[in-house]
Structure formats: structure tokens, C-alpha cells
C-alpha angles and dihedrals in degrees: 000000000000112000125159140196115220148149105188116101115268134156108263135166135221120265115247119243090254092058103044087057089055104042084048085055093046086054081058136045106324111121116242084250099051080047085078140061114226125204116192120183128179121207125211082220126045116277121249101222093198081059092046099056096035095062091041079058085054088051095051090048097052093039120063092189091068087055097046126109130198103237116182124215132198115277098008113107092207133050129246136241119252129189110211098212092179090070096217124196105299085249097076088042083063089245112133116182117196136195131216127243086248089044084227100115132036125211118208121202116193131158112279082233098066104044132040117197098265093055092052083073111045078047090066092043087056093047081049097065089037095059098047077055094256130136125214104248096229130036122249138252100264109225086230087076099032086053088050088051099055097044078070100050092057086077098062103129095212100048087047084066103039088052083044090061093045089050103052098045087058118133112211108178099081096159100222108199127231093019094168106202123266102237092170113114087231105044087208116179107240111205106229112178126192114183125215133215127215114206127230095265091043095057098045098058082046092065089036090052099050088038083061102044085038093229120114125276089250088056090063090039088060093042088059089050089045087054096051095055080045085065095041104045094029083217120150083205128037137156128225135185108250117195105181104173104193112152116233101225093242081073080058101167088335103143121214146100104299099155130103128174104238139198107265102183116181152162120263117165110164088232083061120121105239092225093058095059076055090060095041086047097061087048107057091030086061094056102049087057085052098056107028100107087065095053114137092220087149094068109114079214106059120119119270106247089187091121111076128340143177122218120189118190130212123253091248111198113279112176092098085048089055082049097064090036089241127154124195101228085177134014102163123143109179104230095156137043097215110157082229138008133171121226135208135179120176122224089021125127084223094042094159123048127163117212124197143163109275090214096069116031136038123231085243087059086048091056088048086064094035103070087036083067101048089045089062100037093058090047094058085045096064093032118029097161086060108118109244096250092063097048105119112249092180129075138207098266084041092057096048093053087043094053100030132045103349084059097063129055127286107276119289123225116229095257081049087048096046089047092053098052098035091062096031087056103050108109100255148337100277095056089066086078095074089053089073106021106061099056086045107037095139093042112097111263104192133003129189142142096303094049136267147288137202124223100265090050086049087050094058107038086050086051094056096039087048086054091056096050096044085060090056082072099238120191117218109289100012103170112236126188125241107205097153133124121245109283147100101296089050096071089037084061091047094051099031080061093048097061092044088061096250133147104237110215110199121212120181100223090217086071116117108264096250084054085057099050099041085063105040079051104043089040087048088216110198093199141020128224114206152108118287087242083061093056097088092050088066116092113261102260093047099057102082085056083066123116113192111218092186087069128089089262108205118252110252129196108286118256130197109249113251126245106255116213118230086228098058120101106270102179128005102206113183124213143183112304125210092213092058111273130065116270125220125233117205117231119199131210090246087045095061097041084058097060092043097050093057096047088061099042098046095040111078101194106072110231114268102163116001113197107217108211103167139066131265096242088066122083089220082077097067085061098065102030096052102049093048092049099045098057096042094259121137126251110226108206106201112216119256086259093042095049086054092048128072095192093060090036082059099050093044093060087051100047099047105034091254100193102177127021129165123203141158114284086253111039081052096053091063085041091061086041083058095037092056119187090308104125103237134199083267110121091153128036107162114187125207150153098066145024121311118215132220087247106057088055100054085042088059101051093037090056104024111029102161104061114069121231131218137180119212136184141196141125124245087256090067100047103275091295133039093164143030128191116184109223114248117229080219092054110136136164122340129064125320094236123223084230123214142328112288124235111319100353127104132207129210134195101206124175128216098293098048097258123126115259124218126262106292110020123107121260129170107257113246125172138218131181136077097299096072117104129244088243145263117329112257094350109102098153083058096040089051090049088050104029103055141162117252113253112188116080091246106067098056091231093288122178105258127188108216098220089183085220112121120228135171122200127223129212099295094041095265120155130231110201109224105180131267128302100218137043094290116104139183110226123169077348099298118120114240133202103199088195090062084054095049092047088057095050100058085051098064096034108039093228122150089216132033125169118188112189133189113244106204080164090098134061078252117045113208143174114276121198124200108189111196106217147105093243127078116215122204098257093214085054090043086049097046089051091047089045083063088054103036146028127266100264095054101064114089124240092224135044133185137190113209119176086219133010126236121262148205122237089258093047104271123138098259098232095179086054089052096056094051094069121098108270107259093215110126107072105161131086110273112248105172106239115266138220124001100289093051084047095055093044089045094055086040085054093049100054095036094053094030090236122136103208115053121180129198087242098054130115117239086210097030082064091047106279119156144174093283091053103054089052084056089043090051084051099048093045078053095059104042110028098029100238142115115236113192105225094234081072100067096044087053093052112036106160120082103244097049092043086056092048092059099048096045114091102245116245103204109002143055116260128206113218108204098222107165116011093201113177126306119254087041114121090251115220123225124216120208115213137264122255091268093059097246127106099199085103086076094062089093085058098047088060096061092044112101101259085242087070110092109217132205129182116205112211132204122254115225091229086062099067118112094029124103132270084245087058095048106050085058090061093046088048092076096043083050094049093044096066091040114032098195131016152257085127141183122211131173142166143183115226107333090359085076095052084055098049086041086060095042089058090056101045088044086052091050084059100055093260130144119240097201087177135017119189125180111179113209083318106166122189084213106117109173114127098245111196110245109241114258095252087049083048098048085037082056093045098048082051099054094033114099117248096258084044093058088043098062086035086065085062104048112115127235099263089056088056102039085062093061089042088059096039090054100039097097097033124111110238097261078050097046096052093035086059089040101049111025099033109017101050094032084061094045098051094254120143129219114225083227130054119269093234085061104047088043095055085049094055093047082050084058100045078051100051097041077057086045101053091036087057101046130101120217108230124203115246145177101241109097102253102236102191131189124208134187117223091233094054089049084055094061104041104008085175088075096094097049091046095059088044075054090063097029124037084198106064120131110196135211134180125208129193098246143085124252092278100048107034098094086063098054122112099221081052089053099044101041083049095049081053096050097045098049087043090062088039090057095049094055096055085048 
């Protein structure tokens, strides 16, 4: 284009207001080449190029636009326009004319700002004439005055209403599918063009049909395009760009740049004719030509119309054009930088074209559409009375690739294949688990808190449970509850149910008590599996149905196993119900073998370690549990505190080789912030359950990169999964999709109707294939509604399960999750019925009317209640007596009393009206935080909730705190205070001041650490604390205790320090006593911790107590100060150094070092660390994660307790000594067992492969102490 920069006087015109909107457009992201028109004509004779360029000279000459440059001045912000009179060579007007190899077509360039579309034609009709050496009769209207012309009309005061009006009725939010993103610096818009042909017939009923409705052929033609994006943005009311570029006769041959995108605003309700859009459109369409001349296009603040957008040329004259035997191949002048805009030209032998940005869309995309278009169009055309949201988007060839091959899995491969039907085809599920046991009988099978066992110890526990249960008579099927913690019996039970031929029907006992009882009721379970401690937390009348498999069960008279049909009931899993109370869906044999054939048969990487996060009572666990099991691979079940906490999670991984692990997108995302850049054993981590976001994936490859992700979907009436996507390292921007169907399953997108909807469009999921239910137990009216028979031809009348989730698929048939159609909602991975919640509300509250919402508004999103009533409940009263109805994750984090709800103009709550309401979280009477500790929780809270005033009396859940976000807050509290806080911890204490009080080191006084709860009724154990005075050393230990086992942890008062351990214990004797009143008791403790809990034994027994259990865990009574070797010193330093400290410390050189090295090697070890740490690295620039102050009063705690143990005395007493002893620690002084058998005739010793520090987070610790522990247990009930 010719612009020029000068500040001599010169005679210049205003731009028009076309072509101030496009010049604006070209400043900013239109491409060089979208700055230009382009005409193309082709000629039946070869072209002369001397008559060619002698009759575009002609042209210049009559046309003052096509000799016009665009020249700037100082202070004005647009050009102006500039007539060349001298008629210089076309080259310095920016016009290049080419000619084709065959010299058969032509091809014009001109500026974008001289020439619209339209006027490209009437400019090849013209060069036409010029070249058959005729000359137009009158002169043109030269653009310079048109433009002046239309500068005045912008000041008609009642055009400036009516386009007031337009412009404020404008809907701008038009979704457009399959946008890619624009990576390019520039984000330039590059023009792509694919023209459309309409066939003979098509074009004949398009002529009939607006004939008939008495509108113009391109009226229907917009009214298809309009439908489509009807389709797309489900809007009754959308906008598009309209562009109609008829020329008013007073313009006659003039050439320029006329044309202008419009609003066009309309009406489009689904339930709308087609034929009466017609009708709508050619009236508004009327309008806006009437007034056009009048558009405000140069408003900085008028809409942007750069979505979707119709353009209609003119039928510019042609016969000269028939003269010369020329044809216009392309006329097309970019005015607009609409993502997409549909083009037509009637007359014309491409009367369709769709034009896109190039950017943003592939032309494969843009066929896609295409016949989309066309699709619709015909339709219309057939049936124009047909409502808009029944007009056919899918042709034939679409339907065939949407019901065909895009609906199935990618191709197997035949060993695919083979594995699949090898595993589909055993005779039941029970049967998966010798795929994998026999060649691995000796390789753990299962480990969880308890201990582990291999697959020949699972065999034949599951052997000897099976035989009980086949002597309680069970018919086939009998349905037998699971309410049972996560641990090793409880897949003994699973499986040992199984084999009887039984239907397992799993119960999280964490469940509310009416919960409980709804689905032993509604299951009509006949028996109960679960521990005797368990038995309490069964209602009343069912616990005398309950069979403790913790108990010595008697041997009964063997009995063959039964065979098991691939048709009876395998598992009974209940979710959230919509009338109130959770509904069961009923999962055959045949069901789950096909889930589990196509797990092993999709997932390349045989299991080696599965790491089981959920809860039985969850149908994301089978996953998990039978693929491990059936290729010999081990289930890892992580503890109730490890599955809440990344950190351990993390270290767990590392620690036992854990190969595969699924978990919820965001409890993932703090997993891969604990697992760092350090490459793990993880080679499969598969997310689910709720949307995955661009950024986790990125963060996983970034940070694991050799494990491969996938993201997979599917609803527990399809088997736990119907669909996988593995995650691309590439991936950017855009959904994660949820892929395609898995191995023989399809996967259909319907839309209301029950027809297959095109590629991109957006279609309700249903499901077909050999994973789906039978359907919900006792509920045939619901099971008719979801479990239906397929309509349209098709689909061959296939059984569909209705899932009520939306999907849309892209090219390859992937599919891009969009969220649920009904009152059922996925939050944190649970689903979720709203209506059960509201049902529950109005119980407690006695309202006629309660709403709950989701609020996705927040970083967080969270469940919001509206209670209709006069009265006002207190909400902490109204949460506590849902609690007792729900779960956890059901009761919403706010509630709100409103006299009345808002409502819609047609009666409706107004739900968008209701979120918008400040969040009514904070109930309680604002007290300011006080001291440090309450200041740091209360930041960590605020930026955790998102909520600006925190109080010391308020409730981390009551203000919308959940699971996700106390693993955050452990790791803030990490982070800024230097501490591990258990989770437990923080659900325990909710409120910020005892939270605080908890976390703050107590300054005179014990304090007792909940570290496990445990159940009540259980003999809890209490853990004394480490030298140092903490007991966060004993979480790895936690993890490995049966849940039942409540835990304690004793700490160490600061006024206590100097004293003895004999002084001490009689502090702690009171705390302990406190928190159990009478004996029997349990005591334990690591290093000096032992030697406390071994005092305390003897000071309870003074008193006339019982000691039930004594542990000491590699507890010694040597106190020298023995120096730390110089690796172990350097190893500390590195650990209490920042991260920018360690790093420098990496590039000290030796002599540096070697001076530390002299000045510690006659230190004691309290000596050596307090020189390192306080004095050496203060003097080398080097900084502590913690403060000084604080290392510094640790150290003085362990100059104390080395005095401490050197000074005590080890007493004789009753209690049996179960001592503990790492392998290491038996290296360096092997005398130390038969020391302590030297002080106590009653020891029992075990060894454990591990060093001082490791040794409490060790499984065969954790095995040989849960059978301690219940050993002791067992003697005291004898």
C-alpha cells in the first residue's frame, strides 16, 4: 500500500469512514498480505499483455481512487488521501498485474483501501471494455467526493439513534470451535479462502424458496449461516457482521471502497421456523441498508464485529466480460477481520466461499464447516418450516465418520486385540486375578498400612475368607457389604466376595450414619464385612449382620467355590442421587472384564506398583486394584494422612517404585510441586474426575517427563471409564480432551432428538458397548430415562447410556469435555446431585425452598446454599446437622438465608442473581489474630479462601475450606514457619486460634499433637517426642498404624528445658492422663523419646497403672557426643541452608571447605553443627531456612537431652520392652540388645533394614508394630 510521510503542503482528502476502519485494522493485526484485493480472471484465448496494461492505464486514468496514495501529517492520527494526477507507472500506485505461465489468466493487486469486493467487479468489467478498445460513455463518481459525502451523513440525528440502539443490542460473545492459538509475536490475521459450490438442484430450490417467502436468495443463504452459529453458540440471540455490498444506483460504475461490516443483531430461539428467520432477516437486514450511510464506524467505542461475519456482492455487469471471453476466477478485497465469514455471490459459478483467518483455523477445520453449511442449507431448503434446532448439520459423509470410525477406539493392534479378548472372555472376575498370581506368587500383591502381602499370601487368605462366607449359604449374587478402611483385609474381603459369588457393596465408613443406613437398606445386604472396632459405627439393627474379619474366624468344613456367571451382579457402587438419597448402579461380572480388558489392553506399561488414592467406596478404585492384580503387579494402598498429603505421596512414590497412580487434576497438580524435576519410578499417571487444565499438563511434562500422562472419563454406569486421551507434551492452550472411546466401546455426541451431531458441535455423550450397567437397583422408571434404546437409523438401535455430560469432538474424533446438562455436578472429583443437597436442606431447616449452586467464580470453586425462609439459622448449627446426612463434600461452604429468592422475568430462581451475592461465610464475631503464629495462618488463609478479613474465631471450612486446600495450607505452613503439620491436625482444629495453638511451640506447658484420630473406643498410643522437643518425625510412622489406632504426640515446654527426663515425664503424667483417664496404656518413642515413654512406665506403674504396650524405637542410653562424620556434617548443612545458600555452597572450593573440616574435628556433634550453622555460614554469607534464633534454641534442646540421657538412670519395670533396632545402628554397637536384656528379663527384639533416621517409615517396621500392637491388644481381652 502507498503511504507517505510528509510535511510540504499538498491537496489531501479525508479518509472515509470505511476506510478509516480498515486502515485502523491494517495498524493492527492484518497480515501485509490481507492489507491488499486481489482480482484474478481467466481468458478462453491467451492474454496481450501490451492490451492488458494499456486498458489498466485507462482505468487509472478514469478512476482517481487507483491513483490515490495514503500520505500522514504531524499531529493527525490518520492519513490522508492523496490523488496522484501525474499518473505515474502502476508500480508507484502499489498495483502489480501478473501474468500466468499460459498467459491465460491475470492476476491484479491493488491496496485493500481503494477497492471492496463489489467494485473489483465492476473494475474487470471495465478492463474489460478497455481492453476490447472501448471507452465507458459518462465519467464516474470519483471516491474523494463520495467519501466527503459520507463524513456528513454521519451527523444525522436520527440515524445517530436508530444506530444507538443497534449498537447497543449487540451480542459479542459468538463461541467459534477449534480456534488453535495464534503463537505467532505478531498475531497477524492471515486471509484463507475455500470456495463452495452449489449444484444444480441446490441452487434451483434456493431461488424456489425465496420466490416463495418473497426475500432474496442471499437472505435464505444468511439465514442458513445464522442457524449454524445457532447451533454452535446456543444463543437466542446472536450478532453477526454483515457486509451486503449492493450498490445504490447513484454509485452507477464508480469504483471505491463502499463497503462497511455491520451489526446484525437477530433472534434466534431453537424453537424458531426457519422460514421465519427468513422473514426477521429481510427485515433487519433492510434497515441496516437503509441506514448505512449513517454508521458510526468511527466510534472508538463501537463493538468489535471480528467473530463471524456474511458478506453478499453485488451482480456487477458481465456481458463485456462475455465479450472478451473472460471469466473472474477472484474478486476478494479483505475489509473485515472476521475469524470467519461467509461469502455469496450470486450468479456466480463459486457462489459460496468461506473465508477465515488462516491463523486460527485449518482448511481442514474450514471443510469441516463447510459441509456443515451446506448440510443445513439443503435442509432448509426441504423443509423450511422445520424449527432451527432440528435442521441436519451432518451429512451424509459426516455421519458416516460420526458413527463410524471416530466413535470407536483408535485401531488395535492384534496383540491389543488378543489381550482384550483373552481377559473379556474368562469366566468371571474373579478369575483376572490368576493371570497375574501364579507367575508371581512370591512378589507383594498388595501393601498397605497394616503390611503387605505377596500373591501367594493374598491367595490364600482369600481362600480361607471365601470358605467362611460360602458356610453362611449364599445364593448367587447375594449382595455383601464392604465397610471396611483402606488396608490389606479389605481387598482380601473384595476379592474373597467375589469368589463366593457374591455382589460387594462398598461403604466408606466415614459415611454419616443416615448415609449408612439408606444403602445397607436399599442394597438389602444380607452380611457385613468389617473390623470389630467397626461394629459400633453400624446402625443398630445391622450390627448383628457384621462378620469381623479382624477376629480369629473358626475353620468350617471346606466347600468347592462356586462358578460364578458373567451376567451376575459383581460390585453395587452408590452415587449421588437427584431424589435425596444415593442410587446403586448395578455392575455385572461381564461389565467389569470389560474395563479391565481394555485397560490392559490400552495402556502400554504393564503395572509394576499402583498407588490406590481413592476409597473403596469409589469405582475409580477397581481400576487400580484389577489391573495391578491381574498382571502380577502390587496395589499400593496409601494411609488416610498419606493420601491427603502430597509431600508423603511424593516420597512414597519414590521410596516403593510406584510405576502407575491415578488421582484427581488437582490433587495431581500439588503431587508434581512435591515431586520437583527429579525424574521418579512413575512411567503412568493417568488423571480423572474432573477437568484437566493446559497447565498441568505442561507441569507434568516439564517436571516428569518420563512418565506419560493420560486423562481419561466415564461415568460409574459405564464401568469407571468409556474414553482416554494421552496428554501431548505440545499441548498448549485449549481444552485437555477426554480423547476417544476405549476398546470396543463407542461413543456417541446426540442432540436432543437423538440424532448425531458434526464434528464440533456440541452433543450430549452416550455410550454403547459391553461396559454399560443394567441399570439402578430398584429404580426402573430412572433406569428407563438413562438406559435407552438408540432412535435415529444410524445407530442400529443400540443400548445407550444417557451420561447427561456435554462433549464436542474435534477432527480426529477427539472429545472436548464441556460440562453436564442437569443438576448433577463433578466437584474435587466427587459427583455430585444438587437436588440430594437441597432435599437435605429443607430437612434441617424446615424451608419450603432450598437452591445449592456450584461457584466456579473463585480459584476454588465451591457449593453455594440459598435457603428461602423468614427465619435466619445459625449456618455452623445447619452444617453440623447435614454433616450428619451427607458427606463431607456435599455440604456447602456457604449458606444464605433470603426472605425471598431472586427470580427471572418468567418466574425462575435467578441463579445467576444468587452468585452474585457476596459470599456469607464468616459467621462468627470478628477478634483480629493475634500473635505471630495467628498472623501467618491468617495470610496463608487469605490467600488460600480468597477472602480479605480473617478473624481468630473463624472456621477454615465454615469459610469454604476443603481437603485440597489443607494439603496447600501444610505446605504453606512448610514453607513459612518450617514445620510439618499432619493434616489430621487441621481438621481437628478448624478454627484459627486453636489451630494456631497447636502449631505454636508451646512456650510453658506440654502439649498433646493429635496425629492420627483413630476411632473412639480404641486404646489410643502416645508418642514422646524426639531430642529436639517435636513429634512430626513420627508422621512416617502414622502412615503405616491401622486408621482405627488413635495416635498422640507429647512436646516438649520450653519451661521444661534443663530439667531431667525424670522431671519431665512427671509433667507429661498429668497431659497423658488427661486424655485417658485409666490404663491400660500404650506408650512408644524413637531415640530419647523411648527413654521418656520408658519413665513414664515406670512412674504410671508407681501409681498403680497398667502399661498394656511399651515401644522403644532404636532408643540407645549412650550419651557421648559423638562428632558427625564430615560427609553426615556437610549432608546437615546442605538441609538447613536456603536454596540460593546450597546453591553457592555447591561452588565453594576445597580450601573453603577443608577449613571447616579442621575447625569441627574435635567438636562434639551439638559443637560441630552449632560452629557450622550459627558461625561458619553466618561468616561466609550463607543463609538458614530457619531463623537463627530457632536453630540456635534446637541445638541448646539437644546439648540438654544428650545431658539428659547421660544422667538417667534406666529403671526395671513390669511392661514387656519392645524394642525396635535399625540395621545400621546394630552395625555400629551390636552389644545394645543384650544390654537392655541386661535391665528387663521381659524385651522382644526386632530389626529393621534402615539407619537411625529411616527407620519409623519403613514397612517391615510398620508390619512387625500393627502386630505388636494387636498382640498386646489380644492378651488383654484373654
Amino acid at each position: 500500500m502507498t503511504q507517505t510521510h510528509e510535511d510540504t503542503p499538498f491537496e489531501g482528502f479525508e479518509l472515509s469512514p470505511q476506510q478509516a476502519h480498515l486502515w485502523r485494522l491494517q495498524q493492527g493485526r492484518l497480515s501485509a498480505h490481507a492489507q491488499r484485493a486481489t482480482l484474478r480472471i481467466r481468458s478462453e484465448q491467451p492474454l496481450d499483455r501490451a492490451r492488458l496494461d494499456g486498458a489498466l492505464q485507462q482505468l487509472v486514468q478514469r478512476h482517481e481512487i487507483l491513483r490515490t496514495r495514503y500520505q500522514h501529517l504531524s499531529g493527525l492520527s490518520l492519513p490522508m488521501q492523496v490523488i496522484d494526477d501525474s499518473c505515474r507507472d502502476l508500480a508507484s500506485l502499489a498495483i502489480e498485474l501478473h501474468l500466468e505461465a499460459d498467459g491465460q489468466a491475470a492476476t491484479l493487486h491493488l491496496p485493500a483501501l481503494h477497492l471492496d469486493s463489489s467494485s473489483l467487479g465492476y473494475l474487470a468489467e471495465e478492463w474489460a471494455l478497455g481492453y476490447l478498445q472501448a471507452a465507458p460513455q459518462d465519467p464516474p463518481l470519483q471516491y474523494a467526493d463520495y467519501a466527503a459525502w459520507r463524513q456528513e451523513c454521519a451527523d444525522d440525528e436520527h440515524s445517530r439513534q436508530f444506530w444507538n440502539e443497534q449498537l447497543g443490542a449487540v451480542v459479542t460473545d459468538v463461541p467459534l470451535p477449534w480456534q488453535r492459538q495464534n503463537t505467532e509475536a505478531s498475531g497477524s490475521f492471515e486471509p484463507g479462502r475455500l470456495p463452495l459450490a452449489l449444484d444444480g438442484t441446490t441452487a434451483q430450490r434456493l431461488a424456489e424458496l425465496a420466490t416463495r417467502l418473497g426475500v432474496s436468495t442471499g437472505i435464505v443463504v444468511l439465514a442458513a449461516w445464522a442457524t449454524l452459529w445457532q447451533r454452535y453458540s446456543e444463543a437466542e440471540r446472536l450478532t453477526l457482521a454483515c457486509d451486503h455490498q449492493m450498490r445504490p444506483d447513484a454509485l452507477g460504475d464508480a469504483l471505491g471502497l463502499f463497503s462497511e461490516a455491520l451489526p446484525l443483531t437477530l433472534d434466534t430461539s431453537p424453537e424458531l421456523a426457519f422460514s421465519a428467520l427468513c422473514q426477521q432477516l429481510s427485515e433487519r437486514v433492510g434497515l441496516l441498508n437503509d441506514a448505512r450511510d449513517s454508521y458510526p464506524s468511527h466510534l472508538g467505542n463501537a463493538p468489535s464485529l471480528s467473530g463471524v461475519g456474511y458478506r453478499e456482492l453485488a451482480v456487477a455487469p458481465h456481458s463485456t466480460l462475455n465479450d472478451a471471453g473472460w471469466q473472474i476466477e477472484l474478486a476478494d478485497s479483505i475489509s473485515a477481520d472476521c475469524a470467519l465469514l461467509l461469502q455469496y455471490q450470486p450468479q456466480s459459478a463459486s457462489a459460496l466461499s468461506l473465508h477465515f483467518d488462516a491463523s486460527l483455523y485449518t482448511v481442514a477445520h474450514i471443510e469441516i464447516l463447510a459441509g456443515q453449511l451446506l448440510s443445513v442449507l439443503e435442509h432448509s431448503l426441504r423443509e423450511p418450516s422445520v424449527n432451527l434446532s432440528r435442521l441436519a448439520t451432518c451429512n451424509a459423509d459426516e455421519l458416516q465418520q460420526v458413527t463410524g470410525v471416530l466413535s470407536t477406539s483408535p485401531a488395535l493392534t492384534p496383540v491389543q486385540q488378543e489381550l482384550y479378548a483373552t481377559t473379556f472372555t474368562l469366566p468371571n472376575l474373579a478369575a483376572c486375578f490368576s493371570l497375574g498370581s501364579a507367575a508371581n506368587a512370591q512378589r507383594p500383591a498388595v501393601t498397605g498400612p497394616s503390611g503387605t502381602l505377596s500373591h501367594a499370601e493374598l491367595e490364600q487368605q482369600v481362600s480361607a475368607l471365601t470358605q467362611h462366607l460360602l458356610a453362611q449359604h449364599l445364593e448367587p449374587g447375594t449382595r455383601i457389604a464392604h465397610f471396611l478402611p483402606r488396608d490389606i483385609d479389605a481387598v482380601v474381603a473384595l476379592v474373597a466376595i467375589l469368589r463366593a459369588g457374591a455382589c460387594y457393596v462398598p461403604i466408606d465408613p466415614s459415611y454419616p450414619a443416615e448415609r449408612i443406613e439408606h444403602i445397607l437398606r436399599d442394597s438389602q445386604t444380607r452380611l457385613i464385612l468389617t473390623h470389630q472396632g467397626r461394629v459400633q459405627d453400624l446402625p443398630a439393627a445391622w450390627q448383628a449382620n457384621a462378620l469381623a474379619i479382624d477376629q480369629a474366624l473358626p475353620v468350617p468344613s471346606f466347600r468347592p467355590e462356586p462358578t460364578v456367571a458373567r451376567e451376575q451382579p459383581a460390585y453395587l457402587i452408590y452415587t449421588s442421587g437427584s431424589t435425596g438419597q444415593p442410587k446403586g448402579v448395578v455392575i455385572s461380572h461381564a461389565n467389569a472384564l470389560h474395563s479391565l480388558a481394555a485397560r490392559l489392553a490400552g495402556y502400554p506399561q504393564p503395572v509394576q506398583r499402583f498407588l490406590l488414592l481413592s476409597s473403596f467406596a469409589f469405582d475409580s478404585s477397581i481400576a487400580g486394584l484389577f489391573w495391578s492384580l491381574a498382571q502380577g503387579g502390587c496395589l499400593h494402598l496409601a494411609s488416610e494422612s498419606e493420601q491427603k498429603d502430597p509431600l508423603q505421596l511424593a516420597r512414597l512414590i519414590r521410596a516403593h517404585g510406584v510405576s502407575h497412580l491415578l488421582a484427581l487434576p488437582s490433587l495431581y497438580s500439588l503431587l508434581l510441586d512435591e515431586l520437583g524435576d527429579e525424574p521418579s519410578p512413575l512411567n503412568t499417571a493417568i488423571v480423572a474426575g474432573e477437568s484437566c487444565p493446559p497447565a498441568l499438563v505442561a507441569s507434568h511434562y516439564g517436571r516428569q517427563p518420563q512418565a506419560q500422562l493420560y486423562n481419561e472419563y466415564g461415568p460409574t454406569e459405564a464401568s469407571v471409564w468409556s474414553t482416554v486421551a494421552l496428554c501431548q507434551p505440545d499441548q498448549t492452550g485449549g481444552p485437555v480432551p477426554i480423547g476417544r472411546a476405549i476398546a470396543q466401546t463407542r461413543v456417541y455426541l446426540l442432540d436432543s432428538d437423538g440424532a448425531p451431531v458434526a464434528r464440533g458441535l456440541k452433543g450430549e455423550i452416550h455410550i454403547a458397548g459391553p461396559g454399560l450397567s443394567e441399570g439402578y437397583l430398584g429404580l426402573p422408571q430412572m433406569t428407563a430415562e438413562k438406559f435407552i434404546r438408540a432412535s435415529h437409523p444410524a445407530l442400529d438401535g443400540q443400548r445407550l447410556y444417557r451420561t447427561g455430560d456435554y462433549a464436542w469432538q474435534d477432527l480426529d474424533g477427539q472429545l472436548m469435555f464441556l460440562g453436564r446438562s442437569d443438576a448433577q455436578i463433578k466437584l474435587r472429583g466427587y459427583r455430585i446431585e444438587l437436588g440430594e443437597i437441597e432435599t437435605a436442606l429443607v430437612k434441617v431447616t424446615g424451608a419450603k425452598l432450598a437452591v445449592v449452586l456450584l461457584d466456579s467464580t473463585q480459584a476454588e470453586p465451591s457449593l453455594r446454599a440459598f435457603v428461602e425462609s423468614t427465619s435466619v439459622l445459625q449456618a455452623n448449627a445447619v452444617r453440623e446437622s447435614l454433616g450428619a446426612l451427607l458427606p463431607a463434600h456435599m455440604v456447602p461452604a456457604d449458606i444464605q438465608w433470603l426472605a425471598q429468592l431472586a427470580r427471572t422475568a418468567n418466574g425462575k430462581v435467578d441463579h445467576r442473581a444468587l452468585l452474585a451475592r457476596v459470599p456469607n461465610r464468616s459467621i462468627s464475631a470478628y477478634a483480629a489474630p493475634e500473635g505471630h503464629v495467628e498472623q501467618v495462618l491468617a495470610a496463608i488463609w487469605q490467600e488460600l479462601l480468597q477472602v480479605e478479613v480473617i478473624g481468630r474465631h473463624d472456621d477454615f471450612f465454615a469459610l469454604g475450606g476443603h481437603s485440597l486446600l489443607v494439603v496447600r495450607m501444610t505446605a504453606r505452613l512448610r514453607a513459612t514457619l518450617g514445620i510439618e503439620v499432619p493434616v489430621s491436625v487441621i481438621f481437628q482444629h478448624p478454627t484459627l486460634s486453636d489451630l494456631a495453638e497447636q502449631v505454636a511451640r508451646p512456650a510453658d506447658r506440654a502439649a498433646v499433637i493429635t496425629l492420627q484420630a483413630g476411632i473412639e473406643g480404641h486404646t489410643p498410643l502416645f508418642c514422646l517426642h524426639q531430642p529436639a522437643g517435636g513429634v512430626h518425625h513420627y508422621l512416617p510412622m502414622i502412615d503405616g498404624l491401622t486408621d482405627e489406632l488413635p495416635v498422640y504426640g507429647i512436646t516438649l515446654p520450653e519451661s521444661l528445658r534443663g530439667q531431667s527426663l525424670a522431671a519431665l515425664a512427671s509433667e507429661y503424667l498429668p497431659v497423658i492422663r488427661g486424655v485417658q483417664a485409666q490404663g491400660p496404656y500404650r506408650l512408644g518413642g524413637w531415640s530419647m523419646g523411648g527413654l521418656l515413654a520408658l519413665e513414664l512406665t515406670r512412674q504410671l506403674e508407681a501409681q498403680g497403672q497398667t502399661v498394656q504396650w511399651l515401644g522403644l524405637f532404636d532408643s540407645t542410653f549412650h550419651a557421648e557426643d559423638d562428632a558427625l562424620e564430615w560427609d553426615a556434617l556437610l549432608a546437615v548443612l546442605q538441609q538447613e541452608l536456603s536454596s540460593d545458600s546450597r546453591q553457592r555452597l555447591d561452588s565453594f572450593d576445597a580450601q573453603c571447605l577443608a577449613q571447616l573440616r579442621e575447625a569441627t574435628a574435635a567438636m562434639g556433634r551439638v559443637d560441630q553443627l552449632r560452629f557450622a550453622l550459627l558461625q561458619w555460614a553466618s561468616a561466609n554469607g550463607l543463609t538458614l531456612n530457619a531463623p537463627e534464633a530457632y536453630v540456635e534454641q534446637t541445638l541448646n534442646v539437644m546439648a540438654d537431652a544428650r545431658r539428659w540421657v547421660r544422667e538417667y538412670s534406666v529403671p526395671s519395670v513390669a511392661a514387656t520392652l519392645n524394642l525396635w533396632w535399625a540395621e545400621q545402628t546394630l552395625a555400629e554397637r551390636p552389644a545394645l540388645p543384650a544390654q537392655w536384656d541386661a535391665i528387663s528379663r521381659l524385651t522382644c527384639h526386632h530389626q529393621v533394614a534402615a539407619d537411625h533416621e529411616s527407620i519409623l517409615g519403613q514397612p517391615a517396621f510398620h508390619e512387625q508394630l500393627n502386630k505388636s500392637l494387636a498382640t498386646a491388644a489380644t492378651e488383654i481381652r484373654a
